[in-house]
FIKEMI-413942 format. One record per residue: x, y, z of N, C-alpha, C in turn. Coordinates in steps of 0.001 Angstrom, whole numbers. Example, Ala and Ser with C-alpha at 12.3 -4.5 7.8 and 13.67 -1.06 7.14 Angstrom:
BEGIN
- n_px, n_py, n_pz, ca_px, ca_py, ca_pz, c_px, c_py, c_pz
- 13190, -5690, 7800, 12300, -4500, 7800, 13200, -3300, 7800
- 12850, -2250, 7080, 13670, -1060, 7140, 12900, 30, 7870
This chain:
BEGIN
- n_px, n_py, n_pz, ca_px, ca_py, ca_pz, c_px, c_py, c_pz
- 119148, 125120, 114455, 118527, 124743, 115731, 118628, 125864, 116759
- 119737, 126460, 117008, 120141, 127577, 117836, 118647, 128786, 117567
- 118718, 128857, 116358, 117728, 129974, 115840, 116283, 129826, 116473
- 115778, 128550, 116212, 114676, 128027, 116383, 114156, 127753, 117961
- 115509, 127740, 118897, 115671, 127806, 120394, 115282, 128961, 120462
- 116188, 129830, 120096, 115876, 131228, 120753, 114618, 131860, 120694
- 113712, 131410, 119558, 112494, 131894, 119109, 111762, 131134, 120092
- 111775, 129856, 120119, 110550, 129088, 121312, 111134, 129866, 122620
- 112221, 130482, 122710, 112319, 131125, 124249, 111886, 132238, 124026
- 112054, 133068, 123471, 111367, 134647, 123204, 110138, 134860, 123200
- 109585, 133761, 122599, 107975, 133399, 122176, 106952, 132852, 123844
- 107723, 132115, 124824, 107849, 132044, 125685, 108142, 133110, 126859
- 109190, 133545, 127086, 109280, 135182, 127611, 108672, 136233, 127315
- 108742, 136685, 126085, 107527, 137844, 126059, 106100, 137265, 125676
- 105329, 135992, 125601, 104249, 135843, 125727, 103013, 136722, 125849
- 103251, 137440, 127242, 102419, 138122, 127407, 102130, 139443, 126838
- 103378, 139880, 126358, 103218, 141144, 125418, 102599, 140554, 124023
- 103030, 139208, 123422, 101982, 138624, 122387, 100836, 138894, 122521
- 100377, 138289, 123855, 99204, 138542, 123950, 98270, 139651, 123610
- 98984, 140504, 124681, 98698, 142008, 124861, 98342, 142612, 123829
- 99500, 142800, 123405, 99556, 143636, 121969, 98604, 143334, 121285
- 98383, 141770, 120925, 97244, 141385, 120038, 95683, 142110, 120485
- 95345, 142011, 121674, 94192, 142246, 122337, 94179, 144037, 122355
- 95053, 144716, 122732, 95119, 146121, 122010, 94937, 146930, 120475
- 95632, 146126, 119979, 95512, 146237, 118452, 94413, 145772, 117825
- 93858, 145148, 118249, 91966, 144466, 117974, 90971, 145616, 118825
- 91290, 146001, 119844, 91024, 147322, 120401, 90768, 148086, 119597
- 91886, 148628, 119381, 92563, 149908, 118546, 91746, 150024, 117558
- 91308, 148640, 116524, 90697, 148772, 115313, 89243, 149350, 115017
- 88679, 149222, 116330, 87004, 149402, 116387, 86832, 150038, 117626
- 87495, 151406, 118167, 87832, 152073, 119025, 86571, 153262, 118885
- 87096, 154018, 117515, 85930, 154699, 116699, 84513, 154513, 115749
- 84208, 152943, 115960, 83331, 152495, 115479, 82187, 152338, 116024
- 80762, 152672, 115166, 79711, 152582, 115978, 79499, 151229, 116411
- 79584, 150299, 115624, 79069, 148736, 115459, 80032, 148069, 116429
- 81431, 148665, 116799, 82387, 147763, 117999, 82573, 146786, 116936
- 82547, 145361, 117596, 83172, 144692, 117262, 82166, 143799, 116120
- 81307, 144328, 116198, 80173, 143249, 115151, 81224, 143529, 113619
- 82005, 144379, 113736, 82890, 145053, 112387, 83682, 143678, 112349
- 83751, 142798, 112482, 85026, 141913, 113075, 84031, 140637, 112146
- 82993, 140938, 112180, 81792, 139626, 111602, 81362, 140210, 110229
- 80884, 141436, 110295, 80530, 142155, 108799, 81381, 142445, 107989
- 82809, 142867, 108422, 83446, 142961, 107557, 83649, 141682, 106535
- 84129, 140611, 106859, 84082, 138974, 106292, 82771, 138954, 105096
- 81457, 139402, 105987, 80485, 138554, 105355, 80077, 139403, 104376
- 80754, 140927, 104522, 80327, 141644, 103011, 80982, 141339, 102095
- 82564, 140730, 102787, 83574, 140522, 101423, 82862, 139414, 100549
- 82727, 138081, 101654, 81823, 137302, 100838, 81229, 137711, 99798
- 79868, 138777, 100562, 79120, 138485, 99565, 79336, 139014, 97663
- 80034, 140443, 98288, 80488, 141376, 97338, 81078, 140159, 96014
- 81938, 139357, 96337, 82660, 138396, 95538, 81743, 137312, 95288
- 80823, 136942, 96046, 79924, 135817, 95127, 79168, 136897, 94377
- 78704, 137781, 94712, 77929, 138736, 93927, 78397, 138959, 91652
- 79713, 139121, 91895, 80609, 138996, 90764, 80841, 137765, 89945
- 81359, 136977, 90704, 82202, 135780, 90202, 80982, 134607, 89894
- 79821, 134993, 90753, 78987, 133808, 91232, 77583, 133811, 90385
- 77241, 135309, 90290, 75770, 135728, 89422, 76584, 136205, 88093
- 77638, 137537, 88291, 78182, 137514, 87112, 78774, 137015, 85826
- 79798, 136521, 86852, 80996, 135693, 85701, 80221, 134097, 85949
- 79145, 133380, 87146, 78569, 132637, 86448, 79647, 131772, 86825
- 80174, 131379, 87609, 81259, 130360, 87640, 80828, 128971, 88776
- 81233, 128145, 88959, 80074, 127370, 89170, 80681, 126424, 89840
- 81071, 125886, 91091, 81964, 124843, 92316, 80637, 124653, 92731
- 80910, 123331, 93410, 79906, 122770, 94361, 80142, 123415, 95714
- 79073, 123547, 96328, 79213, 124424, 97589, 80229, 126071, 97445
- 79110, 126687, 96464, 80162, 127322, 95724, 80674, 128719, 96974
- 79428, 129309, 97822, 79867, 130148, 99011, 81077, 129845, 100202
- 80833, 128423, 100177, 81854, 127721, 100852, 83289, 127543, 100553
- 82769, 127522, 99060, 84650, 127161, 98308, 85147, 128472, 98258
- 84674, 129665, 97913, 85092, 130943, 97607, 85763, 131545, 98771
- 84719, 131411, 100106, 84990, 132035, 101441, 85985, 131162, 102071
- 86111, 129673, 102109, 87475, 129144, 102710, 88217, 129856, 102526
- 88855, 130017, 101001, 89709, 130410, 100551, 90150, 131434, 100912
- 89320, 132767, 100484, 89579, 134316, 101354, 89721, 134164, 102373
- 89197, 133064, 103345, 90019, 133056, 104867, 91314, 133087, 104967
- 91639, 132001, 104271, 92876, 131745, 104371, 93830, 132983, 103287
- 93373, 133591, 102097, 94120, 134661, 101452, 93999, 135659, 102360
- 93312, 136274, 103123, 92877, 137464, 104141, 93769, 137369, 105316
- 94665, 136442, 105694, 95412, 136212, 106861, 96508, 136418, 106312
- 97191, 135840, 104859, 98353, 136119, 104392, 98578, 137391, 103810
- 97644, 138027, 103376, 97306, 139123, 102617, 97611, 140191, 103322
- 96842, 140153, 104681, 97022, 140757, 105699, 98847, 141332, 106720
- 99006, 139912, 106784, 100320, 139231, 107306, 101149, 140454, 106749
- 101449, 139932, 105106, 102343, 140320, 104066, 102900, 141829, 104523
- 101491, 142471, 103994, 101670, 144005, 103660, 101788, 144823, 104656
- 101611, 144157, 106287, 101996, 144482, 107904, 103360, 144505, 107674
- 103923, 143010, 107499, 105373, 143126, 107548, 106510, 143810, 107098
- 106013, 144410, 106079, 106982, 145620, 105021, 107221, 146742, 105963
- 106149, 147180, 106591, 106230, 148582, 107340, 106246, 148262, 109154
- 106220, 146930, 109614, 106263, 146866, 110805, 107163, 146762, 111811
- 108279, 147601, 111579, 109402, 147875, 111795, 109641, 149591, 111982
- 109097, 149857, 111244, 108989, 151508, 110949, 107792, 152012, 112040
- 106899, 151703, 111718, 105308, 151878, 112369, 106092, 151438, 113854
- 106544, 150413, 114052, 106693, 150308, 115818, 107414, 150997, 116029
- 108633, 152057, 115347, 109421, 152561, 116193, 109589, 153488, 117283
- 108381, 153588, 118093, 107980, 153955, 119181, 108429, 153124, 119972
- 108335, 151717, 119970, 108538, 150907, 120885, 109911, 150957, 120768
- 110303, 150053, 119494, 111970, 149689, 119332, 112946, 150124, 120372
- 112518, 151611, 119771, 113704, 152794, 120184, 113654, 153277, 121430
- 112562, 152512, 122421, 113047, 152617, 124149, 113195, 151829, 124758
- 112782, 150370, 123923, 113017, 149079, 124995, 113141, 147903, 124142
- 113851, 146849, 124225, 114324, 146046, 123389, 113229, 144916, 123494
- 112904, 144603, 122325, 111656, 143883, 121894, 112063, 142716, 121080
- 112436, 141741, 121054, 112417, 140322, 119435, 111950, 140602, 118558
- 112331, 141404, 117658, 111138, 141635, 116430, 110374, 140154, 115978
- 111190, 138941, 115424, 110351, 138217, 115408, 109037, 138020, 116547
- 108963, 138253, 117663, 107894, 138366, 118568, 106979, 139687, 118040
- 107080, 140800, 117712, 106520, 141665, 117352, 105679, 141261, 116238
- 106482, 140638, 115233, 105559, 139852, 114151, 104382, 138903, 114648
- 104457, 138148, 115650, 103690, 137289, 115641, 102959, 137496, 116537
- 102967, 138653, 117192, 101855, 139234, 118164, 100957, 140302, 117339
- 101323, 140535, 116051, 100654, 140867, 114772, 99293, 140068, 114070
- 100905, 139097, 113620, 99837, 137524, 112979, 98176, 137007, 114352
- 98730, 137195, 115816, 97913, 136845, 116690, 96306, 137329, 115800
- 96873, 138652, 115846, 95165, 139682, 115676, 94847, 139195, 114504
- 95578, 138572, 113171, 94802, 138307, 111860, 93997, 136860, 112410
- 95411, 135880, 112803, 94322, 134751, 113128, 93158, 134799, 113977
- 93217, 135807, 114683, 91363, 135914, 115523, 90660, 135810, 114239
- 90894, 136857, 113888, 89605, 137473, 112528, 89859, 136315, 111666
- 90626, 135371, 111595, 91153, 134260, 110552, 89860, 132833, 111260
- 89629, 132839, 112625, 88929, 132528, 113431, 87663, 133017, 112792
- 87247, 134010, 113417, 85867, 134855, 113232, 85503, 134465, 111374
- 86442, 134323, 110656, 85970, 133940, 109295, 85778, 132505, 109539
- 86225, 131651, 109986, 86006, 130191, 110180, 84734, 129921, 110593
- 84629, 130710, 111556, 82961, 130259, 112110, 81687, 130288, 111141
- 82525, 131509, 110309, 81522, 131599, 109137, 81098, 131024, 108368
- 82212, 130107, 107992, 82546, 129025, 106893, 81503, 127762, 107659
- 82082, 127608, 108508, 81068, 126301, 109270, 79524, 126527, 109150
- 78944, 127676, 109907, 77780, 128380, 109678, 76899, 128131, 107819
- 77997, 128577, 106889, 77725, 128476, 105401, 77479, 126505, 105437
- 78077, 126011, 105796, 78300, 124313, 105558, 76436, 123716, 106019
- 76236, 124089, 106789, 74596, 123886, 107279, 73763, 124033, 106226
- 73263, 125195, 105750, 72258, 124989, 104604, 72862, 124506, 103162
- 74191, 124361, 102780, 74664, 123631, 101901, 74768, 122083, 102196
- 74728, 122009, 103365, 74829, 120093, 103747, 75650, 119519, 103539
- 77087, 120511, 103869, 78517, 119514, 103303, 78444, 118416, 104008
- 78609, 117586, 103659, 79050, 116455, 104310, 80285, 116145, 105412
- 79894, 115694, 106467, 81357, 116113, 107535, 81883, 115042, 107987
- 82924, 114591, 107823, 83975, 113202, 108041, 85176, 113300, 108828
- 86272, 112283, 108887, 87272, 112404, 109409, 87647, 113322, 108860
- 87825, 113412, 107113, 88752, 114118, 106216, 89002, 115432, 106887
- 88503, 116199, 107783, 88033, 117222, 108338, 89281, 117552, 109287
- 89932, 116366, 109954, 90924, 116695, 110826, 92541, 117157, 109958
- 92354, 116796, 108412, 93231, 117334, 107262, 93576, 118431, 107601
- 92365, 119456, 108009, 93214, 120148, 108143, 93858, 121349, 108775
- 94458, 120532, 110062, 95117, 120823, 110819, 96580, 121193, 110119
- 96850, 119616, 109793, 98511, 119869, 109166, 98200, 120665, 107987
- 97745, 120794, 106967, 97515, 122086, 105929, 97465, 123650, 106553
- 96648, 123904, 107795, 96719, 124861, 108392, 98218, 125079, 109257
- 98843, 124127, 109614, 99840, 124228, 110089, 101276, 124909, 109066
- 101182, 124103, 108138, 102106, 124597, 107345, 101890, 125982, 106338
- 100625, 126635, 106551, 100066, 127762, 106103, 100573, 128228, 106807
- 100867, 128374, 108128, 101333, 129939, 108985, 102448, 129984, 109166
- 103469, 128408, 109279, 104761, 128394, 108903, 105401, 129192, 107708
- 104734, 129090, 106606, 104885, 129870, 105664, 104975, 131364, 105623
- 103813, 131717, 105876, 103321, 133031, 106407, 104258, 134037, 106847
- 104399, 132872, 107743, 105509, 134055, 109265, 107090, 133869, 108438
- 107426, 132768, 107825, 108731, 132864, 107229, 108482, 133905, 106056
- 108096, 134087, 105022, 108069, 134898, 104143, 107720, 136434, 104980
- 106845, 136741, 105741, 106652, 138376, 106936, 107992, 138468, 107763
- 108944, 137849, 107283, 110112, 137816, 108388, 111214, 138389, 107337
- 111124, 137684, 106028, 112065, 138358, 105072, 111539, 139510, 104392
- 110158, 139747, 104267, 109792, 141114, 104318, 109630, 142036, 105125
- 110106, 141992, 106151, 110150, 142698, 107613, 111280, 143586, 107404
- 112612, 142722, 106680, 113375, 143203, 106795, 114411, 143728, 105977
- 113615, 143384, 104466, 113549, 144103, 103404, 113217, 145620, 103748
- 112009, 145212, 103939, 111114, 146527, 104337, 111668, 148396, 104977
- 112867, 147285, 106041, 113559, 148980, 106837, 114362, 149361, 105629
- 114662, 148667, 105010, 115845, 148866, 104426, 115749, 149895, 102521
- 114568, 149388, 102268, 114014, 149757, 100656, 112249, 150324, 100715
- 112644, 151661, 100959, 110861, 152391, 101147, 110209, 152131, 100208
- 110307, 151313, 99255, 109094, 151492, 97842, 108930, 149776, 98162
- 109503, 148943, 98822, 108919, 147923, 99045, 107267, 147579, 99312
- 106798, 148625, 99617, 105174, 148348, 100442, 104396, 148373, 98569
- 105104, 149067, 98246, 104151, 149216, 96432, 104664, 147880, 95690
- 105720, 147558, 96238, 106152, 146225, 94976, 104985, 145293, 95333
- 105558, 145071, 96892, 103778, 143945, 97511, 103290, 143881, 96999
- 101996, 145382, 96957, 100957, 145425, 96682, 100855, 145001, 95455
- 101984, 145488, 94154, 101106, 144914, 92792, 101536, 143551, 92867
- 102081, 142660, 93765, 102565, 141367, 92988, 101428, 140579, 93839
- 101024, 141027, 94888, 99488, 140741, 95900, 98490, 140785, 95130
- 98276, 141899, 94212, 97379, 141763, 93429, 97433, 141029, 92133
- 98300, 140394, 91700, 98743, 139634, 90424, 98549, 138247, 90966
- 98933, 138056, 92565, 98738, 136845, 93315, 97191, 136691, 92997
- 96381, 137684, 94079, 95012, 136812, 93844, 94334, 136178, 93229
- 94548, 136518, 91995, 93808, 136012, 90820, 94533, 134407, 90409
- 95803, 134076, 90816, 96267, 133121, 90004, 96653, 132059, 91468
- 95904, 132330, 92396, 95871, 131445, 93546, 94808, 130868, 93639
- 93420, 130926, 92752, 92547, 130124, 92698, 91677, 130186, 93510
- 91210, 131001, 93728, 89925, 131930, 95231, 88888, 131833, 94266
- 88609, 131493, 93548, 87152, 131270, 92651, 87300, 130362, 91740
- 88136, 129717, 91660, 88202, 128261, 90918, 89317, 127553, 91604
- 89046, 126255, 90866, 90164, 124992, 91202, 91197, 125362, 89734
- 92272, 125874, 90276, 93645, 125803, 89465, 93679, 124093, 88746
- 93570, 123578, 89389, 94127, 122202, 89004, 93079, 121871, 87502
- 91411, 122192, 87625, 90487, 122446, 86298, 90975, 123212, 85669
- 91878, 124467, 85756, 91208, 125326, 84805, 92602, 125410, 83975
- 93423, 124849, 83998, 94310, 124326, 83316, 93993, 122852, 82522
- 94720, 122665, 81124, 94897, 121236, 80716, 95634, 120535, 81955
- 95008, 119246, 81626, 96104, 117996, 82222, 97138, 117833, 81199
- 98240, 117562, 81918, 98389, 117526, 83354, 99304, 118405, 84011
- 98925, 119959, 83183, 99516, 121051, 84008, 98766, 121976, 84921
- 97207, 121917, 84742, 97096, 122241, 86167, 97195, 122015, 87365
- 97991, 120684, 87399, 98690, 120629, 88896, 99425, 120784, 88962
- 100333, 121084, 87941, 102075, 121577, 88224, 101497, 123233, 88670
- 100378, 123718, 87941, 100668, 125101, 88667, 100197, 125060, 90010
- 99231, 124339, 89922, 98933, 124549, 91671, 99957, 124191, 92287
- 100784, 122967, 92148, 101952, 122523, 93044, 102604, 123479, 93416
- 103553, 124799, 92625, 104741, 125474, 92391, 104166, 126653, 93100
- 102443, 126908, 93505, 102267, 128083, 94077, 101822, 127537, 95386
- 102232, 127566, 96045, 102045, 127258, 97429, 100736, 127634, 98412
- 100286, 129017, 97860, 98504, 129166, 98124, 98166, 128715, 97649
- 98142, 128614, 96362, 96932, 127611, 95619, 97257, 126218, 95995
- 97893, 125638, 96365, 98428, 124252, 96790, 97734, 124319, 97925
- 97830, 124639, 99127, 97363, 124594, 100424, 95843, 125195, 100151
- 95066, 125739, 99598, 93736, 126515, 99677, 93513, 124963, 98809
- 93963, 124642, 98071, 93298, 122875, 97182, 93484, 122168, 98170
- 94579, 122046, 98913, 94406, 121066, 100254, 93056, 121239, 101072
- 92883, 122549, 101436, 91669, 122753, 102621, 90411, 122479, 102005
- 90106, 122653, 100321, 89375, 122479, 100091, 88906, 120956, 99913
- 90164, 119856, 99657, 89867, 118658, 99747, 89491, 117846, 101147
- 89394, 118673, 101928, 89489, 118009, 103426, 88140, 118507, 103969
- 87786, 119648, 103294, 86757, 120304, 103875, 85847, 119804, 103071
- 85796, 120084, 101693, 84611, 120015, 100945, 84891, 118697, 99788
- 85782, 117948, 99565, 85748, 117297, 98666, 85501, 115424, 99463
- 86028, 115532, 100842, 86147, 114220, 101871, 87206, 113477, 100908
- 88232, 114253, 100207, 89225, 113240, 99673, 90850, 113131, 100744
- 91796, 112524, 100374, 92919, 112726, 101082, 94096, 113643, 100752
- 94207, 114780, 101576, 94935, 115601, 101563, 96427, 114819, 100799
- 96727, 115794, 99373, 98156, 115453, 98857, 99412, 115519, 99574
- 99736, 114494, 100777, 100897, 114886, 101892, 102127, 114544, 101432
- 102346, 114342, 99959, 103985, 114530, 99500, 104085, 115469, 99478
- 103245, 116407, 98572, 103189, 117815, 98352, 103079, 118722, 99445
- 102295, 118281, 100581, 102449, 119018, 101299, 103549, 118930, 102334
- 104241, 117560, 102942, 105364, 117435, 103293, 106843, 118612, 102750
- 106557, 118390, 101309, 107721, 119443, 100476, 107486, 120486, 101195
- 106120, 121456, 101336, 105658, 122499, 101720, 105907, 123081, 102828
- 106384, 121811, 103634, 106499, 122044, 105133, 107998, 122323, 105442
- 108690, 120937, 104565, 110125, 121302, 104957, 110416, 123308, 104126
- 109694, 123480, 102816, 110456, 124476, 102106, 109905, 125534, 103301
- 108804, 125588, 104144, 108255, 126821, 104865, 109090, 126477, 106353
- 109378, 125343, 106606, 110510, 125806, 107788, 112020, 126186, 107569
- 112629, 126200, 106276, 113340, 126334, 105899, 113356, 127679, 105477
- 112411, 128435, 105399, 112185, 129887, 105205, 111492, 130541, 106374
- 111236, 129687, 107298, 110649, 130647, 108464, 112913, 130598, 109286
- 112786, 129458, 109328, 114405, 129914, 110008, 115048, 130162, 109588
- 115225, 130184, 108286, 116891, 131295, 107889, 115984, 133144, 108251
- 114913, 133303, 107915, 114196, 134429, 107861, 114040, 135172, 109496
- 113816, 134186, 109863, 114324, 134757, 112007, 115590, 134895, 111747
- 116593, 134235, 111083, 117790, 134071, 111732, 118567, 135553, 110937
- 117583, 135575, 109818, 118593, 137199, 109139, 117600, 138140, 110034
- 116448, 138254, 110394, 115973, 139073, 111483, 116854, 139326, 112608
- 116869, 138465, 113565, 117750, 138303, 115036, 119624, 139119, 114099
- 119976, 138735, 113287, 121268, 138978, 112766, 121224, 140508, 112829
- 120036, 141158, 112089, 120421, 142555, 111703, 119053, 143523, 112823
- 119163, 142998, 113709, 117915, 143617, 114739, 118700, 144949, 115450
- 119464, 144522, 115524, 120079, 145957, 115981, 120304, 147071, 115219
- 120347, 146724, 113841, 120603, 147678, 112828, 119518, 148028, 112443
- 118097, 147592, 112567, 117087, 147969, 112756, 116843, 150212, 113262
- 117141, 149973, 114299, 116762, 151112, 115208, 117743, 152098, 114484
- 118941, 151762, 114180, 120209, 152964, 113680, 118912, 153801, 112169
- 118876, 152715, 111416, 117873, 152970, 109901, 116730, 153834, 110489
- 116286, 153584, 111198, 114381, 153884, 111085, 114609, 155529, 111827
């Protein structure tokens, strides 16, 4: 509880550098760009297409509302994806700041996460936009998912918190990420339903045990299926991601000072 105080106060006190930072660093990104910020909309809608292009004409694979099911998903993999491979080096990369004025690193993280969820945003609109000439059908089921999205960034930020601080500590960390990021995508179910493409009744044990693919099957049942979000499963999800967002602040805040001595 102590842990979880100090963070709603930090999160609270430096606020405005959350802010800030976020709105600089979205700056920063399209500073040198001809297009500004339209980069913020094209980037999304080439990934789209590039990946239905493959999976969709190529490999021929075949979901109902199939632009819709593919692109949820990369919304939501593109924020963690993102998140992840920030957090390894975002400790190092700030030490400009660190090392003249004392900052919460957990706040540093999540004035990070700020700038993915815009663009996590800016992909959403997209998704809605795609739902029109497909004619999803739109219901309560729709308010699902809130709590699925909720316990997605709980997650997020607890796992970018123990890689934060891995990270000062072991320089080849940013390469382990990357290949186990890339071993992730494929078996998190961004172009199929895990739960099909397994026999019964183990493709839901794998979706259960992976926690993206669990939550990306949640959004997709709320969004596109109008069924009821699995909330045992996702309850588990919630306690195991607050249970890893606060011990993960709490070894952050523990070794923050030892931070600046390393870097």
């Amino acid at each position: 509880m102590k842990t979880a105080k100090r963070l709603f106060e930090d999160v609270v006190n430096y606020r405005k550098y959350i802010v800030y930072g976020a709105k600089i660093g979205l700056q920063a990104e399209v500073t040198n760009a001809y297009l500004d910020w339209l980069w913020w909309i094209l980037e999304p809608v080439c990934s789209m297409l590039v990946y239905y292009l493959i999976f969709g004409i190529v490999f021929k694979v075949s979901e109902p509302y199939f632009l819709v099911f593919i692109y949820s998903a990369l919304t939501m993999w593109g924020f963690f994806n993102r998140t992840v491979n920030l957090s390894v080096k975002l400790i190092k990369s700030s030490k400009g700041i660190i090392t003249k004025v004392y900052i919460p690193k957990p706040v540093l993280l999540i004035s990070k996460m700020l700038i993915y969820a815009f663009k996590m945003l800016i992909s959403s609109i997209i998704v809605v936009v795609l739902m029109i000439p497909y004619r999803v059908p739109v219901d309560w089921h729709l308010i699902q998912i809130i709590p699925v999205l909720l316990v997605f960034f709980i997650f997020c930020y607890g796992c970018a918190c123990y890689l934060m601080h891995i990270g000062v500590f072991i320089e080849d960390m940013s390469y382990v990420v990357n290949i186990v990021l890339n071993v992730l995508f494929y078996f998190t179910g961004i172009f199929y339903s895990v739960s099909k493409r397994f026999p019964e009744p183990y493709g839901y044990f794998v979706e259960d045990i992976n926690p993206l693919a669990f939550l990306i099957a949640q959004l997709r049942n709320a969004l596109l299926n109008e069924s009821i979000v699995y909330y045992k499963g996702l309850l588990i999800w919630f306690v195991l991601s607050i249970v890893i967002a606060i011990s993960g602040t709490k070894l952050v805040y523990k070794n923050e000072n030892s931070y600046v001595k390393v870097i």
